[in-house]
Structures are given as C-alpha cells and as structure tokens.
N, C-alpha and C positions, 0 to 999 in steps of 0.2 A: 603454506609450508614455511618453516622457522627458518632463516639463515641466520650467519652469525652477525650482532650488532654493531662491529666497526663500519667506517668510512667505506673503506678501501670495497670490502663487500658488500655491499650497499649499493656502489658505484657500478660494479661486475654484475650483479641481481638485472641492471638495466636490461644489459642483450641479453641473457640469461633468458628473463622471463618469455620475450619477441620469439627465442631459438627453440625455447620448450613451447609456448603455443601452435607453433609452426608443425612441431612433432606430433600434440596431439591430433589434431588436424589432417595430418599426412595421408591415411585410406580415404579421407572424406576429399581427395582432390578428386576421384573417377568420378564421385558425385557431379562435384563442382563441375569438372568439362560436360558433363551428359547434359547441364544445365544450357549449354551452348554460350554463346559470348552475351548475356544479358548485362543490361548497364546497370550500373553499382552507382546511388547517387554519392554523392558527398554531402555531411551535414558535421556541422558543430554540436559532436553527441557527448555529455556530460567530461567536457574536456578533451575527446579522443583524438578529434581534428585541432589543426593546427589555426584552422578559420578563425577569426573574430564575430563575425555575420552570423546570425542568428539565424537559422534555415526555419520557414513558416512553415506552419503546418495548411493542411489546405483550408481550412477553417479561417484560420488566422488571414488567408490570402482573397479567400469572399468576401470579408468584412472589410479588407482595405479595397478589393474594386470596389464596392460597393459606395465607401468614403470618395472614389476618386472619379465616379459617375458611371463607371462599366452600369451596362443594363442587362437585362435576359430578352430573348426572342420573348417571353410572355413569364406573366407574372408566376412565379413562386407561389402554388398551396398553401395555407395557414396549414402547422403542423398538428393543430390539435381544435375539436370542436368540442366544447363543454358541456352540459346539459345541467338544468337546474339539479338544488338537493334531493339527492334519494334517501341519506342515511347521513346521522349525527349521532357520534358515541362521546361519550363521558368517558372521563381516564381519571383514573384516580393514584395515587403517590405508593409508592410499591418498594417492600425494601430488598435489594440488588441482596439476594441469598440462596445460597443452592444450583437449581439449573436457572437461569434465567438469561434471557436473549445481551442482557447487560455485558456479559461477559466475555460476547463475540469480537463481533466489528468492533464494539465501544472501548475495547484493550489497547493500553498505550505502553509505549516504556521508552526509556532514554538512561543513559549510558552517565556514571558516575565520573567523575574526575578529582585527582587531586591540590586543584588549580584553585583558589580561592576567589571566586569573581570579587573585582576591585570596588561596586558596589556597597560590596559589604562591610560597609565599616565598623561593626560593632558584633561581637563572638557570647556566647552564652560563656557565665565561669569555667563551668566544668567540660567543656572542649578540648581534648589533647591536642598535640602538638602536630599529628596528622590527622586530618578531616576529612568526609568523603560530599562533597558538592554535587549541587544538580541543577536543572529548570527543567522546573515542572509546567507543563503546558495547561494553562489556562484560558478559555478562548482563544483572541489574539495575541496576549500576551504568555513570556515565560517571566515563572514566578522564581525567582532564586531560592535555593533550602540546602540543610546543612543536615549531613547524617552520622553519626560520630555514637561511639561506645562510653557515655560518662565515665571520669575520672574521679567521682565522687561510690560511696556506697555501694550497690550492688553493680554497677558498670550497667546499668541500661540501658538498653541501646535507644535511641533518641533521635525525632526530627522537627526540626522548625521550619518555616516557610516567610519568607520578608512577606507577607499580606500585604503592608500598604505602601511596599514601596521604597522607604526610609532607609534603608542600608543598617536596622536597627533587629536583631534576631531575640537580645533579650528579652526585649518586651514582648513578644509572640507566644502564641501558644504554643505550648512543648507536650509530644505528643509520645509515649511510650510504646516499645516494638514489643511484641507479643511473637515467641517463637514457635515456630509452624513444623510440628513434631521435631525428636529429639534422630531417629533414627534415618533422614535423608543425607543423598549423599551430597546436598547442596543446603545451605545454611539461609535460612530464608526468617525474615521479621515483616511482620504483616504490622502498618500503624493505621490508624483513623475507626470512624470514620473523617478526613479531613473536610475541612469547607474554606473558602476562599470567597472572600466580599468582591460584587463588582469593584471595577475599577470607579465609577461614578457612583457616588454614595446615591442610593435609590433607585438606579437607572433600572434595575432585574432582579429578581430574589438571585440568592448565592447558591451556590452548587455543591455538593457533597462527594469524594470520594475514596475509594481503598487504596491504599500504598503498601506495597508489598517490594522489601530491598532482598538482590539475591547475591549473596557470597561479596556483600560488598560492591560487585560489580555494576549492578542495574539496578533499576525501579522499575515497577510497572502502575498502574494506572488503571483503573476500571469505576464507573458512576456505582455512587451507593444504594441511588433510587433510582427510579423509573417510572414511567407511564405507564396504565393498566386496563386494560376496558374491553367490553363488546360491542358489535356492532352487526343488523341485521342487512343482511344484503339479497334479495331473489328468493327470501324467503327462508332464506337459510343464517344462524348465527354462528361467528366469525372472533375468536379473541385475537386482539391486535392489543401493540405496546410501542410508544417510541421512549427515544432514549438519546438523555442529550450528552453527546459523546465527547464534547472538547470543555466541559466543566462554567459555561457561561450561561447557563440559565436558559436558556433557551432550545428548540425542539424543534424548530424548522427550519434548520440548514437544510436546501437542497444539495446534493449530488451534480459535479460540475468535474470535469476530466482535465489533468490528470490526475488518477489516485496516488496515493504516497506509497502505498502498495498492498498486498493481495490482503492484504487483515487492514487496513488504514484508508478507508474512501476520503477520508478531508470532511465527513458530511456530517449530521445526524443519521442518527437510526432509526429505523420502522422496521417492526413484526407484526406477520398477521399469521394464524394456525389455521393453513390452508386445507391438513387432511383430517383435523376435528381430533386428535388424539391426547389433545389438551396440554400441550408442552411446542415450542419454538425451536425447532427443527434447522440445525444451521449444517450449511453444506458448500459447494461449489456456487459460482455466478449462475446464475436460471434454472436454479436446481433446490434453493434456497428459503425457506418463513425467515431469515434474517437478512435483512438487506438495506443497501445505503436509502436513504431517502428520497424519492425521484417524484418527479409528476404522476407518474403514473401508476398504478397497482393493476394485475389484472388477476381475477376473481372469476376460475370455472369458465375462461374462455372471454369472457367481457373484462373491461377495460375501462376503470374508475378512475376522478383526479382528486387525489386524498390532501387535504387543506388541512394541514393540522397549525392551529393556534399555537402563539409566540409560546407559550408557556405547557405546552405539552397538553394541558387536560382537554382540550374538545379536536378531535376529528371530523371534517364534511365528506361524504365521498357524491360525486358530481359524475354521473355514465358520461364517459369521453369516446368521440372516436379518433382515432390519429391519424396523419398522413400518412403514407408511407412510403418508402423509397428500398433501391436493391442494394444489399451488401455484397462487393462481386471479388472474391482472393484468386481470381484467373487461372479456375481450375483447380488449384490445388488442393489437395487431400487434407486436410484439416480438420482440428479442433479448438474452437471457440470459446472463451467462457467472457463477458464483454459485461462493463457493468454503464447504464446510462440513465438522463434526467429523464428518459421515457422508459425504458421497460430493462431489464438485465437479464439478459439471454447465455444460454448455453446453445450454439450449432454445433454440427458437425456435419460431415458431410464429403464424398470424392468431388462433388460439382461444385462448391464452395461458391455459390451464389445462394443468399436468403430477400426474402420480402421480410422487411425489418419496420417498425414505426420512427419515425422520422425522428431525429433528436443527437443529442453529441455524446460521444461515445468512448470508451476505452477499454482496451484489453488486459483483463487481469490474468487470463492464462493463456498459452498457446501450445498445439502438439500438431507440429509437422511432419508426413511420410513422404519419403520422395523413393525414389527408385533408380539404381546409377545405371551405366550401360549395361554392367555385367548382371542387372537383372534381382539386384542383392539392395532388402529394403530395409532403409534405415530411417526412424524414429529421431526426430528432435524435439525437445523440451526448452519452454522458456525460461529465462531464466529468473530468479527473482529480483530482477530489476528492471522487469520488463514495462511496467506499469508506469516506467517514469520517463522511455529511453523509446525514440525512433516515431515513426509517423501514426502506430498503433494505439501510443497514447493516448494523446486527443483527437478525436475527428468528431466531421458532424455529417449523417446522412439526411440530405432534406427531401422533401415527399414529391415523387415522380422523376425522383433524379436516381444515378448509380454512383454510389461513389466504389472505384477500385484503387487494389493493394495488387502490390507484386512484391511477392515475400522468398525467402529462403535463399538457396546459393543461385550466386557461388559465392560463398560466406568470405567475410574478413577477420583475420583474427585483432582483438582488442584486450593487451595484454596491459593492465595496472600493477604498480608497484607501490603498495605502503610500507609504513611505517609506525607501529604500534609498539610499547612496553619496551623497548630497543633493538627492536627486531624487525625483518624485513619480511614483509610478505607480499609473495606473488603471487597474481591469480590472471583468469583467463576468460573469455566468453567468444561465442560468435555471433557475427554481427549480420544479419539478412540485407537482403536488399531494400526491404522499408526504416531500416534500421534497428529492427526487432532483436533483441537478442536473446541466442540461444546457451544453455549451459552446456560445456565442455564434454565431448562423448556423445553419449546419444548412445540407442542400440543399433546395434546391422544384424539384420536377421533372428529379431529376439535376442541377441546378446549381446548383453552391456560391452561397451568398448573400455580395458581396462586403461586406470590413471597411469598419464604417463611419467616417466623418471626423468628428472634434471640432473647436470653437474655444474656448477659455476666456478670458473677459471679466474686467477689474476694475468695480471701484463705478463707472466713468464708462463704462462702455459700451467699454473698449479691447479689443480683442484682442490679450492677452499672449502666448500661443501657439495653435498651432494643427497638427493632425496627422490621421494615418490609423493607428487601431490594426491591430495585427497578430495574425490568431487563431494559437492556439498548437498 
C-alpha cells in the first residue's frame, strides 16, 4: 500500500505497519492459544531478528558434528545404490518456440534501474540522457546491459550487453526490440536471440537467449535452445529434454536447496513425457514432466539415476534404489509440494508423516489447516518467500532416520517496510514455528479473511494517510 513520500511519514509507516499486522492477525489469536504454550524458536530470518548468529539448519549442524568427531550408535545407509546402464539417449539442439519445457522453470527476470553501473565507462552515440540498466544473469556472473529508445531515426528501442567485460558497449552487439502486438495493456519488446561468450575463451560453447523488456520496468530471460531426445526405458519410449537454465553452457547442474523460489530452483532443467501425450506438462512440485534436475527420476513406479553430460546431448539412466528415511510435520494436517536432489514430491495428508528417499530437501509450497478451540477451521498459505526463509528451506532426510518439523502457530507477526519510487511500502507475513511463513489472512471456514485497513499518525495525533492493504 502507497504512503506519502516524505521523511516525517516514513518514519510513522515504522509502528504503523507492527499496529496494522497485529490487526490483521487479531481472530487468529483463538487459534494461537488452542495451539497451547508451544516454544517459538528464534533465528536470524532475512533480517527480522535482531541476532547477528546465523541459526543452522539441521543439515548444516550434521555436517559440523560430523567435522568435530560426533559419531552414530552405527553407521549411516548409503543413500543411493546404482545399477549399471540400462538406457542412453541422444539429444539433439531444439529451437525454444511455441510450447516447450524451456519456458518453465528456465524463466528469469530482474528488475531495470536507472542507476548507470560505474563499470560502464563508455555509452553507444545515440543514448539519451535517461537510460534504463540491468544484469543480466549469465552462469556465475551478471552481465551489465543498457536499454534505451534511440535518439537517432526511427527511435528503436535497443539493447547491448558489456560481453567481455570492458566497461565498452559501443563495440557490442546492438540488438533491435521487436514490438509484441500493438493492442496490450503493457508495452513489451522482445530482442535476440542473444548469446554471450564464456567468460574463458574456449572453456564451453556460448549460450543463447530471448530478452523480452516489459513497460520499461523489467526483463525477463528464457534459453533459446534446448536438448531434445528419446529414450527407451521397461520397454516403453519416453521424450525427455534438458535445459540449460542460467545461460553457461552447460546442462548438468544438480538441484541443491534453497530454491530462489517457486519458478527459480538455482539448477538446470529435465523433462521427461511421462503420460506419452507428446508435449511437457508443467504443474506443481510431484505433480510435474518439468522439473529441476535431481539424481533421481522415477519412471512408472521405478527409480533411475539420469547422468546427463556436461553439454546436454547424451543422457544415461542407471535403475537406482534409494535409502529411505520418514518425513514427520507432527501430526499436522498439511500440504506439501517439496522439490529435492532425490525425488520432488507432492504429500498431503492429516498424519503428515511420509516414507520419503533419503536426500536434501526444500519446500516450495505449503497449505496448513488447523482447527481453534471454537471448532472454526482455518486454512494458511505460504507465502511466496517461503522457499528462501525458516528451517523448511533446506533440510536433509537420511535413510533410516526421521527428521521432524513443528510448523504453524502460534504465529509471529513480521512486519517490512520499503521503500521504492518514493514511496513507502508496507507489508506483512506470518511467521510459523519452523520459521515458515505464511501470507496474511488465510480462510476461516472457507472464507477469505478480508484485508485489513490502516491509518498512520504524526507526533500530534494527525492522520497523514490512511488505506486498506491488498493481499497479493
């Protein structure tokens, strides 16, 4: 919600936002108490706590007993047994048009400014005098680029990319936007296809992709090709496709937690057309023919370890068995959607205990039902930043172990204050017991809990603004 851009309100937005999270929240205390005095840890969650300490996750906390000589009653299961080649497919270079898996997970965008990075020492002629800047995400590196309406002839809209480095944009390729119908209500120029040379002359072929600028405001990002192939598995043929998502050439990044978020695994891509309808089927976490790249695929109930080469074109699939360990949310009525380097699952369930394959884990979505004294059930959703934020993010279940969660209220509220375009905005979330957070509201009883209304005050008691926020 907009407040107005001075100082003074700015300063007032602080309690402002604390007094209206508190409000929305306000029916959800019956919840909270019915939840009984359960302990609420503390952690250093994307700035909320005041902590310096970095709180480990439990993963993080194995691996250092582990450094420090802690032992087990008995050895730890190998999580995974391999079995020689059963099947090798050929992948051939595919051009990213129409429906294809490319366009999923492998979607990127980042946000314009008009900040000239100091890099840049050298402007194409016909650049005005306001510019619109970016980094563009290349492998590891962000690539600098400039996006601007020429000053010359027909005003075309224009983008370059610093390729090697040099803080030099004239000598780059200049690549013309191409306007993407005349009748939307958002102004959009599609350029490339682009390509960008490793950073190590030789080290990888280069990478190709679409750049699409919306209202000036953003880019987004999607591979121009792709990998393409079959492959025979139980008798049965299978098209699969990977897809190298972060523009380095390469095709087999694994899947490692945390995601960046519910469209963004950090990984490469794998497709395989698991119901034979001959198109890549993209959907929720365990529900999905697109998904991040992990060890494992599982195929009609069996369980393969798909090796795909540095450079995308060859596929091995290896029959795997894996360990397996319990995932146990203590009881709670839940839904799961969890993406990992062993398998990406959709649960649900009122017992919220699964026999899961051993591997490190995170949750991309979550749907909590709980029930307050007075018997009145209410629905929480997570929020879309859950993926980055509390103990759900990364974990690891290993095989013959349980690892548990204790999720939900009696919630915290965690209330941010930005500051964008000159303007204050306030928002809201809650925050679980594992640190999971929920988006504001929720339903009680099948019905949406309505947004609630602020007013912000100065030192004399005025009402400088006043509003109704809007859930997202």
């Amino acid at each position: 919600m907009k407040a107005k851009p001075d100082w003074l309100r700015w300063f007032c937005a602080c309690g402002a936002a604390i007094l209206l999270a508190v409000l929305a929240v306000g029916e959800a205390r019956s919840l909270a108490e019915a939840a009984g005095s359960r302990h609420v840890r503390s952690r250093n969650n994307r700035g909320a706590f005041s902590s310096s300490a970095k709180r480990e996750t439990p993963y993080e906390m194995m691996l250092r007993t582990r450094r420090q000589g802690g032992t087990r009653k008995q050895q730890t299961p190998e999580p995974l047994s391999v079995g020689p080649v059963v099947a090798e497919a050929r992948l051939k270079t595919v051009p990213a048009t129409g429906h294809n898996p490319a366009r999923y997970l492998a979607f990127q965008r980042r946000d314009t400014t008009l900040v000239r990075p100091p890099d840049l020492r050298d402007l194409p002629a016909d650049v005005p005098a306001q510019a619109l800047y970016v980094s563009v995400p290349v492998g590891d590196r962000d690539v600098p680029a400039i996006v601007y309406r020429s000053t010359r002839g027909w005003r075309h809209a224009k983008l370059r990319l610093d390729t090697d480095g040099d803080g030099l944009l004239s000598d780059e390729t200049e690549y013309v936007g191409t306007r993407l119908g005349w009748f939307r209500v958002q102004t959009v120029y599609a350029f490339g296809p682009v390509s960008v040379p490793p950073a190590e002359k030789g080290a990888r072929p280069k990478a190709a992709f679409h750049v699409q600028c919306t209202d000036g405001q953003w880019l987004t990002f999607s591979p121009a090709f792709y990998r393409e192939g079959r492959v025979t598995l139980d008798g049965r043929r299978y098209k699969i496709a990977t897809i190298d998502r972060d523009f380095d050439g390469k095709y087999n990044e694994l899947f490692t937690p945390p995601a960046a978020g519910g469209r963004a695994p950090g990984c490469d891509v794998f497709a395989i057309d698991l119901d034979g309808n001959a198109k890549f089927d993209f959907g929720d976490a365990g529900e999905s023919e697109i998904m991040p790249l992990s060890r494992l695929v599982k195929v009609n109930g069996d369980y393969y370890n798909a090796s795909v080469s540095e450079d995308g074109s060859t596929v091995e699939f290896r029959r795997a068995t894996p360990g397996f360990g319990t995932l146990d949310f203590g009881g709670e009525q839940v839904k799961l959607r969890l993406w990992s380097d062993a398998e990406h699952l959709h649960l649900t369930g009122p017992g919220s205990k699964w026999r899961v394959p051993a591997g490190k884990y995170g949750v991309v979505s979550l749907e909590l039902t709980e029930r307050d004294s007075a018997g009145n059930r209410w629905v929480f959703r997570s929020s879309r930043s859950t993926v980055t934020a509390g103990e759900l993010a990364a974990f690891e279940v290993l095989p013959g172990e349980t690892t548990s969660f204790r999720i939900g209220p009696p919630f915290q509220v965690r209330a941010s204050l930005d500051r964008r375009g000159g303007k204050a905005w306030v928002d809201f979330e809650l925050e679980g017991r594992a640190g999971e957070l929920y988006k504001p509201g929720g339903d009680k009883n099948t019905t949406p809990i309505p947004e609630p209304t602020f007013r912000i005050v100065d030192g004399t008691a005025s009402v400088v603004d006043s509003g109704r926020f809007k859930y997202g």
